[in-house]
C-alpha atoms as a printed R data frame, in Angstrom:
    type eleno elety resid chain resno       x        y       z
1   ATOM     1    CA   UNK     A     1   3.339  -87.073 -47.310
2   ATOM     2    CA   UNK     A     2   3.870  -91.002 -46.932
3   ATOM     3    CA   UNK     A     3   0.440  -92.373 -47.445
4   ATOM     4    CA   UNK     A     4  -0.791  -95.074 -44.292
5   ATOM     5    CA   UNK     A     5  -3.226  -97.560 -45.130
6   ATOM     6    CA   UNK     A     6  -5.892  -97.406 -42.424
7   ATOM     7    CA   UNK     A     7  -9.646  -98.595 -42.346
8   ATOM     8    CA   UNK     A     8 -11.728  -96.326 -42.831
9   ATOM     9    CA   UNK     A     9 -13.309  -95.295 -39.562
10  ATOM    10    CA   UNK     A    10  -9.678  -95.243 -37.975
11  ATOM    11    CA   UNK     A    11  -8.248  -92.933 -40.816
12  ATOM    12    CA   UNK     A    12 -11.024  -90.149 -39.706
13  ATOM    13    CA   UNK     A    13 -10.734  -90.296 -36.276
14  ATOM    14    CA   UNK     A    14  -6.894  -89.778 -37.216
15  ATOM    15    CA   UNK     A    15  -7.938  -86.999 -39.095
16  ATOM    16    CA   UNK     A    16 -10.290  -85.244 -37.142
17  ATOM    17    CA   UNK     A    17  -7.555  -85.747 -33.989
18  ATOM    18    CA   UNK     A    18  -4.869  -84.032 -35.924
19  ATOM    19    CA   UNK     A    19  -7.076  -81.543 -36.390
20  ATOM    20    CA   UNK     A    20  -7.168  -80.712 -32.713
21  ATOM    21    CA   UNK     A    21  -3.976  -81.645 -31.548
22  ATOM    22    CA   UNK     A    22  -4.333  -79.816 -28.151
23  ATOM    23    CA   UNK     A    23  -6.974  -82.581 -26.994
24  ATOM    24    CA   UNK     A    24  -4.945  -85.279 -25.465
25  ATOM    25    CA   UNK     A    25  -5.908  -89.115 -26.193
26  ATOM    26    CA   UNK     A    26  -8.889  -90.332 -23.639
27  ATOM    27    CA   UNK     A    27 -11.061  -93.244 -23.671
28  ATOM    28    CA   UNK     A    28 -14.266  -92.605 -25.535
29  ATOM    29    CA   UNK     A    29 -16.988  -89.874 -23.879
30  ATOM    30    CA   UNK     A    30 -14.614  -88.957 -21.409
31  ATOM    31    CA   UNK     A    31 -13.222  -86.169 -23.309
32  ATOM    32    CA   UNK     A    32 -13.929  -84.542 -26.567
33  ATOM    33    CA   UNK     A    33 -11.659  -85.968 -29.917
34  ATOM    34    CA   UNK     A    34 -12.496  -87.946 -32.881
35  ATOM    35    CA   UNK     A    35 -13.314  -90.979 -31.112
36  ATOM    36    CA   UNK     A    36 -16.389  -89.245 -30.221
37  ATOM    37    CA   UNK     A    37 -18.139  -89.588 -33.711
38  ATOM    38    CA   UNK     A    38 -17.938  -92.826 -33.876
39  ATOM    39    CA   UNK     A    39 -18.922  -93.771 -30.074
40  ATOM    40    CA   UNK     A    40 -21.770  -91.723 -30.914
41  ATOM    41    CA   UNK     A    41 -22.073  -93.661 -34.548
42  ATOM    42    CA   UNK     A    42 -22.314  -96.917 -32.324
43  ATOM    43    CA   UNK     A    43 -25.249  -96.457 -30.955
44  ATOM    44    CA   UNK     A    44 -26.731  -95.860 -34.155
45  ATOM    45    CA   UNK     A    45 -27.467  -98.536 -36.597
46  ATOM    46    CA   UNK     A    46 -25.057  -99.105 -39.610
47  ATOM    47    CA   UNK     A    47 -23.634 -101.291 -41.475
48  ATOM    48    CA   UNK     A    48 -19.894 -102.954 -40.886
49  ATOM    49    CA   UNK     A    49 -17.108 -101.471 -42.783
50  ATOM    50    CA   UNK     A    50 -15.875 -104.981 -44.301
51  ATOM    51    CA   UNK     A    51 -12.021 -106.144 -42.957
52  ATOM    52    CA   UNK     A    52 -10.482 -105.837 -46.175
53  ATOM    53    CA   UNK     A    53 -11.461 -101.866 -46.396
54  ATOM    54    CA   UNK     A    54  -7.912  -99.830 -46.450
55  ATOM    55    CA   UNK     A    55  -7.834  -95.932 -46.628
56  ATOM    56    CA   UNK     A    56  -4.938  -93.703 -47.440
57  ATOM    57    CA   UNK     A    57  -4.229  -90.723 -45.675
58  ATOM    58    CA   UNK     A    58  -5.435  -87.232 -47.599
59  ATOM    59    CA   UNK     A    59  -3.794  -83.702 -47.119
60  ATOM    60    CA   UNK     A    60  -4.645  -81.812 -50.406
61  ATOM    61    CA   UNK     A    61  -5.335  -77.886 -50.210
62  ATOM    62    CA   UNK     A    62  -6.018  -77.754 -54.174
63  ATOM    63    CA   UNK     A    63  -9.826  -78.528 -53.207
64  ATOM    64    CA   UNK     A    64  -9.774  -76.056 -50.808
65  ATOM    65    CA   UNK     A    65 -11.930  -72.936 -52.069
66  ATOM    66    CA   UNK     A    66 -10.095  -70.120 -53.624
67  ATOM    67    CA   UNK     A    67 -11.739  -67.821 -50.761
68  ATOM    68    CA   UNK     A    68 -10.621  -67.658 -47.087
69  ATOM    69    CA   UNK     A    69 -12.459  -68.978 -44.445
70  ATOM    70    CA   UNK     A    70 -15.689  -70.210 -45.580
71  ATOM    71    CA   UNK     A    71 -17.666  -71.365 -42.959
72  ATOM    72    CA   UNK     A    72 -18.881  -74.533 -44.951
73  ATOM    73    CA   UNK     A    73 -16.864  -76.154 -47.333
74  ATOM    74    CA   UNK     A    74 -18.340  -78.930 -49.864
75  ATOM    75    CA   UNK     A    75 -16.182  -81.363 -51.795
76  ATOM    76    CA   UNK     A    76 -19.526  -83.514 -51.835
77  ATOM    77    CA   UNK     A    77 -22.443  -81.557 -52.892
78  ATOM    78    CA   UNK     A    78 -24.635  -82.453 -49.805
79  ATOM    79    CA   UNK     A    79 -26.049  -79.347 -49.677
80  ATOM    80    CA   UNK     A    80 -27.733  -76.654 -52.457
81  ATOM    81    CA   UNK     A    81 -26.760  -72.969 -51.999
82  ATOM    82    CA   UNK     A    82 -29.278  -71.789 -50.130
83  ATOM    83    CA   UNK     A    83 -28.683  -74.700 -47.705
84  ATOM    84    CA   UNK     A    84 -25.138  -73.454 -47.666
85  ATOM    85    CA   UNK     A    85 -26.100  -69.975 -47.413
86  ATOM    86    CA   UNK     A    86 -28.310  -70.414 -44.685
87  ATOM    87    CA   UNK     A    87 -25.371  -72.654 -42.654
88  ATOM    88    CA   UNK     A    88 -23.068  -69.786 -43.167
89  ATOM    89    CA   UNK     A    89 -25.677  -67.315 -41.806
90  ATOM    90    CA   UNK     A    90 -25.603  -69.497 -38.480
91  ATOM    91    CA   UNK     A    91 -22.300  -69.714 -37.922
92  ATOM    92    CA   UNK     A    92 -21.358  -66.224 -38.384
93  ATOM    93    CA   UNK     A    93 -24.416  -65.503 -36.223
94  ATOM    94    CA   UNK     A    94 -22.591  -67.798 -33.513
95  ATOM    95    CA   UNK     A    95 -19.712  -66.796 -33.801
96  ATOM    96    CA   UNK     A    96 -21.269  -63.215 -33.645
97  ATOM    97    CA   UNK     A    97 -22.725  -63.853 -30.052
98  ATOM    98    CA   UNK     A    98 -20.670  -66.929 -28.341
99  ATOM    99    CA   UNK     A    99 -16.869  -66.467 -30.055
100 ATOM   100    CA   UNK     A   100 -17.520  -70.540 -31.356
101 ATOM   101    CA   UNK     A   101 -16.854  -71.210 -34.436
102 ATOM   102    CA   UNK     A   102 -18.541  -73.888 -36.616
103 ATOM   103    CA   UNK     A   103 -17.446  -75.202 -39.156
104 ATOM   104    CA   UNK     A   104 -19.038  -77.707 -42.012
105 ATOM   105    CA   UNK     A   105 -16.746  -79.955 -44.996
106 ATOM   106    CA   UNK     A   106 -19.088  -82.440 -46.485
107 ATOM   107    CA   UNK     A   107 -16.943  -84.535 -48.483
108 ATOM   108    CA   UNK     A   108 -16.979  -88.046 -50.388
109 ATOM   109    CA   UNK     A   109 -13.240  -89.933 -49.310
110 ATOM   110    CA   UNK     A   110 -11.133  -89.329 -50.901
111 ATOM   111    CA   UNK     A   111 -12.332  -85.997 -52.430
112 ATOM   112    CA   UNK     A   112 -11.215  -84.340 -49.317
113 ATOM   113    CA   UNK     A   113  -8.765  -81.582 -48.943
114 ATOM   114    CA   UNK     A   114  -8.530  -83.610 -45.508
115 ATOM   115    CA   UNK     A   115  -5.595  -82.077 -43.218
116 ATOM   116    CA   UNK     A   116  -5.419  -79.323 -44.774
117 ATOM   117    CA   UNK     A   117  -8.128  -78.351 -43.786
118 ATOM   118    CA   UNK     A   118  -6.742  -77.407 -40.484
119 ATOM   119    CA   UNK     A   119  -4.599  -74.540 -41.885
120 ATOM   120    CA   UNK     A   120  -7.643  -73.420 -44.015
121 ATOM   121    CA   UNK     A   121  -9.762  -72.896 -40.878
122 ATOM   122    CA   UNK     A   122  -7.124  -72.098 -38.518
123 ATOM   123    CA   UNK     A   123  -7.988  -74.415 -35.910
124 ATOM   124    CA   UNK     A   124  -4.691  -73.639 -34.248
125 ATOM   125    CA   UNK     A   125  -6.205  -69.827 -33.217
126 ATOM   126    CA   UNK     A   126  -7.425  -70.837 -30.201
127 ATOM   127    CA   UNK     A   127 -10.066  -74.206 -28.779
128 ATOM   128    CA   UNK     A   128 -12.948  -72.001 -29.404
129 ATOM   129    CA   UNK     A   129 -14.970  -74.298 -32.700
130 ATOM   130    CA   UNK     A   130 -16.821  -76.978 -33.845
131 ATOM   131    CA   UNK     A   131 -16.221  -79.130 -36.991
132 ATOM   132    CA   UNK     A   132 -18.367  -81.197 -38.781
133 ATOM   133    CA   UNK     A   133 -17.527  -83.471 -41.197
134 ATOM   134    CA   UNK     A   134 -20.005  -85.150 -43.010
135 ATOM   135    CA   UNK     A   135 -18.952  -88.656 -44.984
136 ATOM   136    CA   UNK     A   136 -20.669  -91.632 -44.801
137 ATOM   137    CA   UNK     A   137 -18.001  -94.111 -46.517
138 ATOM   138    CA   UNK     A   138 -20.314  -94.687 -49.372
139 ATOM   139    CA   UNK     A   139 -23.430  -95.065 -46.754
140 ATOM   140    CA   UNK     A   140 -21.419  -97.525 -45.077
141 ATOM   141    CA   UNK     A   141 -20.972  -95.198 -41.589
142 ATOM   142    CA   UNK     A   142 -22.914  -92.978 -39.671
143 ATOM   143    CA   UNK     A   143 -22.909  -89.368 -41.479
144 ATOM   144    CA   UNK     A   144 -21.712  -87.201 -38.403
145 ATOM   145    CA   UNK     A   145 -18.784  -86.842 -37.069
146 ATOM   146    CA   UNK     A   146 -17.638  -84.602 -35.083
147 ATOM   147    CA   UNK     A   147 -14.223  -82.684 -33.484
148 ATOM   148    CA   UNK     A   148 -14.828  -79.892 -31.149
149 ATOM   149    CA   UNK     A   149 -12.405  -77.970 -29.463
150 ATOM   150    CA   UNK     A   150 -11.960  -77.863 -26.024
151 ATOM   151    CA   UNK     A   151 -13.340  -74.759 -25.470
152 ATOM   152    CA   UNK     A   152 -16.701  -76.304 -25.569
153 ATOM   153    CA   UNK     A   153 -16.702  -78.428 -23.254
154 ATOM   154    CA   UNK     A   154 -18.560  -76.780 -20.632
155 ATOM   155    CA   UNK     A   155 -21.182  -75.886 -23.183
156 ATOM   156    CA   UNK     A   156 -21.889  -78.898 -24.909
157 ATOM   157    CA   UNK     A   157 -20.424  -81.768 -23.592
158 ATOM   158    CA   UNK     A   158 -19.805  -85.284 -24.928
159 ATOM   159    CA   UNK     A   159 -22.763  -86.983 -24.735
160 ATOM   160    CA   UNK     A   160 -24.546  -84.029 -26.499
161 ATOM   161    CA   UNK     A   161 -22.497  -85.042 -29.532
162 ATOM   162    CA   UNK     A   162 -22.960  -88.211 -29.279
163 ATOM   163    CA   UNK     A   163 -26.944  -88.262 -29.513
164 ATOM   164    CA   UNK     A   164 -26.519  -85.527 -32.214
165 ATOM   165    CA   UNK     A   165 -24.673  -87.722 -34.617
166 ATOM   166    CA   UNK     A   166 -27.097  -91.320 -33.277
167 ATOM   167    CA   UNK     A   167 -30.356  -88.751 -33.785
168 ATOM   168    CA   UNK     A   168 -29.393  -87.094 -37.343
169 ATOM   169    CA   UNK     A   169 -26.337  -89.036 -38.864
170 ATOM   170    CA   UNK     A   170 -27.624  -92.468 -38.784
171 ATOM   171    CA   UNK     A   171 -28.135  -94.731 -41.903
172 ATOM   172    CA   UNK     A   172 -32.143  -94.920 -41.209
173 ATOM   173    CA   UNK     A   173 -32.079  -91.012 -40.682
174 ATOM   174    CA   UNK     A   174 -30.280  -89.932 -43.939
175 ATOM   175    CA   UNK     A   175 -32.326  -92.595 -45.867
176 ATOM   176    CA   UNK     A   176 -35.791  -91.481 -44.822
177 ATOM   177    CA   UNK     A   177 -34.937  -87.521 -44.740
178 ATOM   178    CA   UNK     A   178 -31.634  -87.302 -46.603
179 ATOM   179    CA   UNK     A   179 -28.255  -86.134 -46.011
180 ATOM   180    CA   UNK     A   180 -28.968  -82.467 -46.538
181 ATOM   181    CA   UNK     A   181 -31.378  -82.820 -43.716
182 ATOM   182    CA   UNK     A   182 -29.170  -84.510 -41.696
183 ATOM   183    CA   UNK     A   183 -26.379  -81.847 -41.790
184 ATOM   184    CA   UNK     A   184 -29.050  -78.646 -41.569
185 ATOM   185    CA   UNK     A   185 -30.443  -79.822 -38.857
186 ATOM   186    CA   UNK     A   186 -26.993  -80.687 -36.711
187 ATOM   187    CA   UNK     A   187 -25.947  -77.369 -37.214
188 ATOM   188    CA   UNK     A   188 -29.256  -75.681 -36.302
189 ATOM   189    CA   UNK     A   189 -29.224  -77.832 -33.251
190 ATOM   190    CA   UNK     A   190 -25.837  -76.909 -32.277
191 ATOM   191    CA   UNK     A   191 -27.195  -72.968 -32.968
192 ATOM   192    CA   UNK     A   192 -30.245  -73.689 -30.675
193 ATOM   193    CA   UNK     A   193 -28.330  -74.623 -27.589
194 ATOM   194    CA   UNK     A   194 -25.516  -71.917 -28.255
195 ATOM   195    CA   UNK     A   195 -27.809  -68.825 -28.791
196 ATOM   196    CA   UNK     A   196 -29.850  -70.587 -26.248
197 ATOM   197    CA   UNK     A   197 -30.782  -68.532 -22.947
198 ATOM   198    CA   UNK     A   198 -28.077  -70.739 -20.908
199 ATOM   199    CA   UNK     A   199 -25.848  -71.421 -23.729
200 ATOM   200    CA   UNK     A   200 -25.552  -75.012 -23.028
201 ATOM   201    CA   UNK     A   201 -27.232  -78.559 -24.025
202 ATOM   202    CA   UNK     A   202 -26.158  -82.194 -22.861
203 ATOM   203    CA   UNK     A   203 -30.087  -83.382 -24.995
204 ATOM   204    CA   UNK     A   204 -30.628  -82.531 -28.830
205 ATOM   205    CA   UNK     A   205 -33.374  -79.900 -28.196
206 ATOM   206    CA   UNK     A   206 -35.925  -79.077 -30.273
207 ATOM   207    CA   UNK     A   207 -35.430  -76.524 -33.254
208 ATOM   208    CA   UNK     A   208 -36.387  -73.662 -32.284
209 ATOM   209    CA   UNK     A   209 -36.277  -71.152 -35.617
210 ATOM   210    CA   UNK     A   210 -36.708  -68.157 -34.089
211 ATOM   211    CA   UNK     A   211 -32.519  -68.157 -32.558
212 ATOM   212    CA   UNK     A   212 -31.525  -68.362 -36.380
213 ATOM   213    CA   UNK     A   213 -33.339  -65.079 -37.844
């Protein structure tokens, strides 16, 4: 694959677009693509990627996990295996009752199986998921970012994504409570309003343990 040198924030809004190429271009918080992360990392403090900053392009499925499917996927230990096991628990519970599908890669650019990662999760299937992808640019981004099929639209809309990733994935936020935190608890709040009595959020709620058990 001819490698494009890209700043950073550009080259993953690239990537999480080509993940969902059935989501047409839009202008930001209008409709649902990778622009959305970081029009929700905006209103968010952080600190300015400096000009210079250049990013190649990533598509390697050798750090993909041997086993299909895995719900969350770490190529940057964010998270300790009960963390993980407890994220897995939620989306299969999700999946269980709504037919979404969430899906977590907390990586470090560029240890990232990147585009690959589309064939890996099968986002092709149908519009029906959730990704998360956690990198920070060496704490020089927001955390969050998001790409969400458009299948969810009507159940969590835009700006629901965007005050996610401004409430959790900020710079303050991971440096007070740490990135773990700041992953479990996007995912949990995505669960609450889900497995939620009407299924839908446009505010963060609450966490509410008792939709997890």
């Amino acid at each position: 694959m001819h490698a494009m040198s890209l700043p950073p924030l550009l080259y993953l809004s690239l990537l999480l677009l080509l993940l969902s190429p059935s989501l047409p271009l839009s202008p930001p918080l209008s409709r649902r693509s990778a622009a959305v992360a970081f029009a929700s990392s905006a209103l968010s403090p952080l600190l300015p990627l400096p000009a210079s900053a250049r990013l190649a392009a990533v598509d390697n499925p050798s750090l993909l996990p041997p086993s299909p499917n895995l719900p969350v996927i770490q190529t940057n230990k964010l998270l300790v295996s009960g963390q993980v096991k407890r994220l897995s628990a939620i989306a299969g519970r999700v999946e269980e009752k709504t037919g979404v599908r969430v899906r977590v890669l907390c990586q470090d650019y560029p240890n990232t199986p990147g585009l690959a990662i589309k064939k890996y999760w099968d986002l092709e299937k149908d519009d029906n998921y959730i990704v998360l992808v956690a990198d920070s640019f060496g704490g020089k981004s927001n955390l969050l970012n998001f790409n969400v099929g458009s299948g969810v639209d009507l159940l969590l809309p835009s700006i629901f994504f965007s005050r996610l990733s401004a409430k959790y994935g900020s710079l303050f936020y991971v440096k007070d409570n740490g990135a773990d935190a700041a992953v479990t608890n996007a995912v949990e709040a995505i669960a609450d309003c889900l497995l939620s009595e009407a299924g839908t959020c446009s505010d963060v709620p609450k966490l509410a343990e008792a939709n997890f058990k």
